[in-house]
DRENZA-442985 format. One record per residue (C-alpha): residue in one letter; x, y, z. Coordinates in steps of 0.5 Angstrom, whole numbers. Example, Ala and Ser with C-alpha at 12.3 -4.5 7.8 and 13.67 -1.06 7.14 Angstrom:
A 25 -9 16
S 27 -2 14
***
This chain:
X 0 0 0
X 3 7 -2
X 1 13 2
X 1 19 -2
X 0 27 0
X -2 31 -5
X 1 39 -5
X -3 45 -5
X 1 49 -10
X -2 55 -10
X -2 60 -4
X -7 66 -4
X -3 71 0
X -2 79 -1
X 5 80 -4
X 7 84 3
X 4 79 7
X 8 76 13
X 10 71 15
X 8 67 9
X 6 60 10
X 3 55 7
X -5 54 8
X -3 47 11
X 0 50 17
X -6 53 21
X -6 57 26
X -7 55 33
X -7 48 32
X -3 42 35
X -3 35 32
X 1 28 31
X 2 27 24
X 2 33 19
X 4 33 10
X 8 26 9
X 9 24 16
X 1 22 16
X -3 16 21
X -3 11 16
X 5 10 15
X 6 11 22
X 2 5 23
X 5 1 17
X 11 3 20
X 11 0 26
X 9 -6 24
X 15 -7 19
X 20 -4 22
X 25 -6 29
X 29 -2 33
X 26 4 30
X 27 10 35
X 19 13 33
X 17 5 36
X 17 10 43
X 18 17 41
X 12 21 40
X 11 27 36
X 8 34 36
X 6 39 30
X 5 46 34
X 2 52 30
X 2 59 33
X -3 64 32
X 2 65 25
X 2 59 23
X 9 57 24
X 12 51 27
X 14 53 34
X 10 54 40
X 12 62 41
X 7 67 38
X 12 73 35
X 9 78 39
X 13 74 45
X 19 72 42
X 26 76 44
X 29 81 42
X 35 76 40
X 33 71 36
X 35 67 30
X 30 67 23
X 31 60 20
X 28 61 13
X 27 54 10
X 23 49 7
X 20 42 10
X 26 40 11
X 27 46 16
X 20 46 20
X 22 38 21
X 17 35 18
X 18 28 22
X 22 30 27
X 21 32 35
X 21 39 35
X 27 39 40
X 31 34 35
X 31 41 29
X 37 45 28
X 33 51 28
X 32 48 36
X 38 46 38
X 42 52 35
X 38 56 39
X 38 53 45
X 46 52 44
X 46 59 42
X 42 60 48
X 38 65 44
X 31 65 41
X 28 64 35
X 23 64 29
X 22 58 25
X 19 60 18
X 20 54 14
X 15 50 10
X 12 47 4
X 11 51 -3
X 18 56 -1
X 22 57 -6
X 28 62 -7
X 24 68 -9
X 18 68 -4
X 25 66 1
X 26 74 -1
X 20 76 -1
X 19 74 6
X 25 76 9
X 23 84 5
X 17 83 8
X 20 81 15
X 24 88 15
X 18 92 12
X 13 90 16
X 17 94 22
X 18 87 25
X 25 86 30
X 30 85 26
X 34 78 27
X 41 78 30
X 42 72 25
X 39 69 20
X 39 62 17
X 37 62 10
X 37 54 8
X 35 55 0
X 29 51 -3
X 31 48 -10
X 32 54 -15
X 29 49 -20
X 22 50 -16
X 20 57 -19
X 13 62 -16
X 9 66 -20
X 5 71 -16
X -3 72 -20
X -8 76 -17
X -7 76 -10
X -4 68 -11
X 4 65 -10
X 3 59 -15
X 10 55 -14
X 12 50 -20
X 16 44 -19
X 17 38 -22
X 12 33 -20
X 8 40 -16
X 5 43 -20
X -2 46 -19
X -8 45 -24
X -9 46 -30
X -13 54 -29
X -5 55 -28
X -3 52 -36
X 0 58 -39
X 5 58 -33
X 6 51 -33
X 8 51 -40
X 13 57 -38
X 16 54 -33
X 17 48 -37
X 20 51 -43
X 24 55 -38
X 27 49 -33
X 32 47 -40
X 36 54 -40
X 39 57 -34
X 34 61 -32
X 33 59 -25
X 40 59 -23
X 40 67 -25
X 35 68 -21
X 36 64 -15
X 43 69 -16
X 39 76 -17
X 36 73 -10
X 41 70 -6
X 46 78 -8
X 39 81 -5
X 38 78 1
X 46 78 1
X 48 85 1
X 42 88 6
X 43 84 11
X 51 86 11
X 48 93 11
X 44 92 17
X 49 88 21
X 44 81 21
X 50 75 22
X 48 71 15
X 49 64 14
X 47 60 7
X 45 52 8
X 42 48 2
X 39 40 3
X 40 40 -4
X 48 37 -6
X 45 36 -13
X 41 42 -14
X 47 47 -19
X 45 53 -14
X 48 50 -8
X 53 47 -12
X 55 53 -15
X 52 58 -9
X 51 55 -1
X 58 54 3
X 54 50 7
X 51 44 3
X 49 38 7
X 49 30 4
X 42 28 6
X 44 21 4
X 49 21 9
X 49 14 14
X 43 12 11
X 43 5 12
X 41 7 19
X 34 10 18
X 35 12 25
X 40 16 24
X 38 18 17
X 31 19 17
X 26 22 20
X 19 19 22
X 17 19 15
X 21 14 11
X 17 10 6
X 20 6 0
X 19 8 -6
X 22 4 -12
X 25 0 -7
X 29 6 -5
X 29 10 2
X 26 15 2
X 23 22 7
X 24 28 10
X 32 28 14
X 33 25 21
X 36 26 27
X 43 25 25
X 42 29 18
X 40 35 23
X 46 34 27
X 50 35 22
X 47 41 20
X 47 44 27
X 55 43 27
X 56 46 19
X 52 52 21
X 56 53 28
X 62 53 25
X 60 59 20
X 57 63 26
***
């Protein structure tokens, strides 16, 4: 039996809005099981699978009042805090929260911080959304931890819409005129040169107001972070220990393993981000 979750693309949000956030992450909720990290594979897991450290590990999705993974509502976040900017792999889908870097960073650090990382983020609405940050008068970080979305996973804004496309995830077919742009443009360098334009963007205004910025990519394939991010992580490091190497959510697809990084792979971030601090 196979367990597919099916990716909302489209994101309706105004262009100023912040934090931007995916309309799966709702406000004021808690729950067990979030995206890929579902019931029904834990279930199916459980049965398969010896010494699996989430055979007794419990795992809770804390939302706040804005959506973001942490249990702190931005009005009470300290004046010291970390942003960490990123994808799932960042919000820790199958993780413990206390298990994330974005976690264990902070506590290390002993400084506070604000997760906003999630599904749909792309390298233009990671800028978007850190200009946002600093124009909606919001206090700036002391640092920022940017973990690069792929730059082949490119966002449209139409009326009032993000609307990302990205391989497998695309969204319906009112969007066609955009697929086919996007397609026709996935074979040029074109989104390579924009995560450039982007990445000089965020760059250049954090050197000019003092924000300590460190780059971080998932994505060793990915000719962006290859060629861009001093910080690239190899998720595929150890993983013929699925404890160390994936999280909650890991499923075989083609016979391969496959899911969201583990406890170890978040460790070995944590590490690679602490020696660039």
């Amino acid at each position: 039996m196979k367990t597919k979750v099916v990716l909302n693309t489209v994101t309706e949000l105004p262009l100023d809005s912040f934090p931007y956030r995916h309309e799966s992450m709702v406000p004021n909720i808690v729950s067990n099981f979030y995206g890929t990290d579902s019931e029904q594979l834990f279930e199916r897991n459980l049965k398969n699978r010896t010494d699996w450290v989430y055979s007794n590990k419990e795992i809770i999705y804390n939302f706040n009042s804005d959506g973001l993974r942490m249990k702190k509502n931005l009005a009470d976040v300290d004046d010291n805090y970390i942003f960490f900017s990123g994808t799932s792999y960042s919000l820790g889908i199958g993780l413990h929260e206390d298990d994330r870097f974005s976690n264990t960073l902070s506590k290390e650090l002993n400084l506070d911080y604000v997760n906003c990382s999630g599904a749909t983020y792309s390298c233009k609405t990671q800028a978007i959304n850190f200009f946002n940050l600093i124009n909606c008068g919001y206090k700036l970080p002391k640092i920022l931890i940017m973990e690069y979305a792929p730059c082949t996973g490119y966002t449209f804004y139409i009326k009032d819409k993000f609307v990302l496309c990205y391989g497998k995830h695309l969204p319906d077919d009112v969007y066609n005129n955009q697929i086919e742009l996007y397609n026709k443009m996935r074979d040029a360098d074109f989104y390579y040169q924009e995560a450039n334009i982007y990445q000089h963007m965020i760059q250049s205004t954090c050197k000019r107001l003092g924000i300590k910025l460190v780059e971080v990519s998932f994505e060793k394939d990915d000719s962006f972070a290859k060629q861009n991010v001093p910080n690239v992580i190899d998720v595929d490091t150890n993983s013929d220990d699925i404890n160390f190497c994936y999280a909650r959510d890991i499923r075989l697809l083609d016979s391969t393993y496959t899911g969201h990084p583990g406890i170890g792979i978040h460790n070995i971030a944590h590490n690679m981000i602490l020696k660039s601090l």
